[in-house]
N, C-alpha and C positions, 0 to 999 in steps of 0.2 A: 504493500500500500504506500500511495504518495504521500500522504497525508502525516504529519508529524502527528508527536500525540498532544500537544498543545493545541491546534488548528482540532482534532478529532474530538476534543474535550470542550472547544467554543461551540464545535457546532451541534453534538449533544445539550449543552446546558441551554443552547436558544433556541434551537428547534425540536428538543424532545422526539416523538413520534413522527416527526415530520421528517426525520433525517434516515437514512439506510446508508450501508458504509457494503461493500463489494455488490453491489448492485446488480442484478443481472439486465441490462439494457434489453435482451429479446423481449425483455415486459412491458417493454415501453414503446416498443415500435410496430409501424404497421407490417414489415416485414418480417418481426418473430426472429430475429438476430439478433447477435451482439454479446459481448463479454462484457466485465462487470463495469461501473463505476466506480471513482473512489467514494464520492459521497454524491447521494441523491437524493436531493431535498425539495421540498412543497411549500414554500413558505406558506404561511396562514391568510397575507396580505400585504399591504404595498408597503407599508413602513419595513416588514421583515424581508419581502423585497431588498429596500431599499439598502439596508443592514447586511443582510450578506453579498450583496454585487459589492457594496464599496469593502467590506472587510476580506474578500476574494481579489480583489484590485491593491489594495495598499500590500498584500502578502503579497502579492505578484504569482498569486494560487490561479490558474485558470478555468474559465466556466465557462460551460457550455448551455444554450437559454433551448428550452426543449416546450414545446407543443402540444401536440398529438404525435409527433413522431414518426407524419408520416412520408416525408421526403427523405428520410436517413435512413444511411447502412453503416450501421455503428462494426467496428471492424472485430475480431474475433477475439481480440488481447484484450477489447475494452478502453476506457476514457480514463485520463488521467487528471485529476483534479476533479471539479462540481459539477454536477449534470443539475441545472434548476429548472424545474418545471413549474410553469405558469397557469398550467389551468385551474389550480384552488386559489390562488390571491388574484387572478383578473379573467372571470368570463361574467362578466355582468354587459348586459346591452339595452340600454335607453333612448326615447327619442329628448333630444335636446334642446333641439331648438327648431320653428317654423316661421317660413317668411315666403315671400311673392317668388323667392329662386327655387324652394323645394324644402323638404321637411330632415332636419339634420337628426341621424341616426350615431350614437358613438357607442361603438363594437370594444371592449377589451382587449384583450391579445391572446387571452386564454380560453376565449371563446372559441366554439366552435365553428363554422364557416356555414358549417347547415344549419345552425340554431339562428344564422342572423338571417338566412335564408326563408325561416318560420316564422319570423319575428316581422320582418317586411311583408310579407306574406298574410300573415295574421293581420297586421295593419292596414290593409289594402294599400301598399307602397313599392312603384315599380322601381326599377333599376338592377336587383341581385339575382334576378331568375336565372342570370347571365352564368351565377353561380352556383347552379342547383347537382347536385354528384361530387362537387371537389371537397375531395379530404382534404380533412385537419385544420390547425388555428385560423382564426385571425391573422394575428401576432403573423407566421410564415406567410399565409396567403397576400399580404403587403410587401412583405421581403422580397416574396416569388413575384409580383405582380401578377397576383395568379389569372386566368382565362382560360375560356373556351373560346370556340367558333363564334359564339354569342356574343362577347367583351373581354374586358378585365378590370381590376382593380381600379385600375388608371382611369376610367371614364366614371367611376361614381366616390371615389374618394377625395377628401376635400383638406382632409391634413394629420399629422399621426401627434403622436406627443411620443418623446424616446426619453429615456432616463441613462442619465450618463453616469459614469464609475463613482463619480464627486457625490452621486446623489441628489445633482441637480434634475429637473424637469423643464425639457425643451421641447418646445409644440410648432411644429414646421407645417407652412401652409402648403397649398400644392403647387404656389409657382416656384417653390423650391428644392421640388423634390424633383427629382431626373428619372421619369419612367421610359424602360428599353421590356424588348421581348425577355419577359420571366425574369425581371430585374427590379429592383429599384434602387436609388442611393440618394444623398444629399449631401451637398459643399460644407467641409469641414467647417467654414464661416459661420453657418448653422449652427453649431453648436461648439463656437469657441474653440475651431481649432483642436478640438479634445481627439487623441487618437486612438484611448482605451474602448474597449467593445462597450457598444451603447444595448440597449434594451429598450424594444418597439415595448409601450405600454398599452396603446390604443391607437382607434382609426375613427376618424369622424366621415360619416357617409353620405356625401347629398342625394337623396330619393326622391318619389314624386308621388301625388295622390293617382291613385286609379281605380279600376272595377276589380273589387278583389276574388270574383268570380275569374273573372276572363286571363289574372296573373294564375290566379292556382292549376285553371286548363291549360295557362301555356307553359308552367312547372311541370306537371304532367307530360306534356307531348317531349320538354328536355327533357328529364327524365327519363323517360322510354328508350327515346334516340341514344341517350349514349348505352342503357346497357343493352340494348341489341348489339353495339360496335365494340364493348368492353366485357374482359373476364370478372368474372364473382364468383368468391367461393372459398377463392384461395388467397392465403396474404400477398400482399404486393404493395407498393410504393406508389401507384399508377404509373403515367410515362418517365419511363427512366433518362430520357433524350428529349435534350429541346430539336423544335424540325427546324431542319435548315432555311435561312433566308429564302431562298426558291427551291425550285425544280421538288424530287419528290418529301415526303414528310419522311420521318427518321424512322416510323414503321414501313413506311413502304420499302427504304432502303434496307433492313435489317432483314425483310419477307426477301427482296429481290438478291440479298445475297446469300438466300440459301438457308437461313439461319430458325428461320420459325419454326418451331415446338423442339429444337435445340436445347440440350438439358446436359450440366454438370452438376456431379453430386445431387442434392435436393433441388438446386435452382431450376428454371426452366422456363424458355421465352415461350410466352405463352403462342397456343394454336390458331387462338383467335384473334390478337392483337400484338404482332409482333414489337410494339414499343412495352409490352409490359412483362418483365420477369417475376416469377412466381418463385414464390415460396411452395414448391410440389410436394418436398419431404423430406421432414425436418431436417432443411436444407443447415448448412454455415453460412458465415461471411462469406468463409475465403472461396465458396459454393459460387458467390454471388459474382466475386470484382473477380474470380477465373472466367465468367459466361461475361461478364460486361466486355473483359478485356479482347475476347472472343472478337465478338461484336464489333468493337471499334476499331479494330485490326483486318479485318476481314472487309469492313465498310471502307477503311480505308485504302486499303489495297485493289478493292472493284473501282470504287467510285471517285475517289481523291477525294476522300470528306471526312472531315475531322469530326464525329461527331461528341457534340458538346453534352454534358450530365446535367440533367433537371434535379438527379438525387447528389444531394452532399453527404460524401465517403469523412467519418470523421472514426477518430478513434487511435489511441499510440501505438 
């Protein structure tokens, strides 16, 4: 363990039950992988938040800010240092505030992406159906800029609030945040310059009134359309590849090089959607990033394409 017994004894006497010390990460992720943490903690809410980002920061202990867990392939040895998961101290979702531009929703981080989904939905307020099927936070789905065919993040979000190491609270609007394909970021100006790892606390939503009949049938029809297109059943990450700027999508190029229902060890590119690997049985890691590597090697060598990972490989 990394963890001195000093740091193991602060994080005992503050967080109690909220703390686990060798962790096993396959608990925590959508893909049912991973070796241990050194410590894996829940804090209770935003001051205990607050409290261990910065006492994780001044030790120069590193932390990893967790989800739902569902874009990670935490690697077989496991994470070295804090794995903090946010969904007990931030999944709360409110409407905030309404005005002649649209009705402002602010989503936690710790929330779910289908619960704000419900939440709009329930309200008769369009804008997120765009988001109906995507796993996991808040919190990542901002990170990821996430989208469908439908939208993404970028066209109904209106500004985040991030918590820096210091324990300060900076709330950046959206003409300063830089959204790209399954990106987002913002100019270190923002937030003074700071280059320690920040923490997305929340996202403020512009939505709009509508027939909440006619949102719920068109939730329904997404819905459908993606899982006719998509595997269920089995764990997985969803698209493990972002699609390239043009020409074909990173499933087609992974189908067209041969590669679909391709399996090492438990991993295996799924039959029906060649962007997504599975968890077939009870696959490892190193099951995974051997079939990725597969993949990207073999895409590159047919087609000249580098392709790029939607899932972030973390772990010592």
């Amino acid at each position: 363990m990394a963890l001195d017994s000093d740091s193991i004894k602060w994080l005992k006497s503050r967080f109690g039950s909220n703390v686990k010390f060798d962790e096993p990460m396959s608990k925590h992720t959508s893909l049912r992988v991973g070796g241990p943490a050194d410590a894996f903690v829940a804090p209770e809410n935003v001051e205990a938040l607050k409290a261990l980002v910065s006492w994780s920061w001044h030790k120069e202990s590193p932390y990893l800010i967790l989800g739902n867990g569902t874009n990670l392939l935490v690697k077989d040895s496991g994470i070295t240092g804090v794995v903090i998961v946010l969904t007990q101290c931030l999944n709360t979702i409110s409407q905030t505030d309404r005005n002649t531009h649209g009705i402002m929703v602010t989503a936690m981080a710790g929330a779910h992406v289908k619960t704000l989904c419900s939440f709009a939905l329930k309200k008769g307020l369009e804008g997120m159906n765009f988001a109906m099927g995507i796993p996991g936070s808040v919190g990542g789905g901002i990170i990821m800029n996430a989208g469908t065919s439908y939208g993404s993040m970028e066209r109904v979000l209106e500004s985040i609030s991030i918590l820096l190491p210091t324990g300060q609270v900076r709330n950046i609007k959206k003409e300063n945040l830089d959204f790209a394909y399954r990106k987002i970021s913002w100019n270190k100006a923002q937030i003074d310059g700071h280059h320690g790892q920040q923490v997305i606390l929340d996202g403020c939503f512009r939505l709009h009134p509508s027939d909440p009949e006619k949102l719920k049938r068109e939730a329904q029809k997404i819905l459908e359309t993606r899982w006719q297109r998509q595997p269920r059943g089995l764990p997985s990450a969803g698209c493990f590849y972002k699609n390239p700027a043009s020409g074909m999508t990173a499933g087609e190029l992974i189908e067209a090089a041969g590669l679909k229902g391709k399996s090492m060890g438990g991993a295996k590119i799924s039959s029906k959607h060649a962007n997504f690997i599975l968890n077939h049985h009870n696959a490892s890691a190193a099951d995974f990033l051997g079939l990725m590597e597969l993949v990207e090697e073999t895409v590159l060598k047919k087609f000249n394409i580098n392709l790029e990972r939607e899932v972030k490989v973390v772990g010592s």
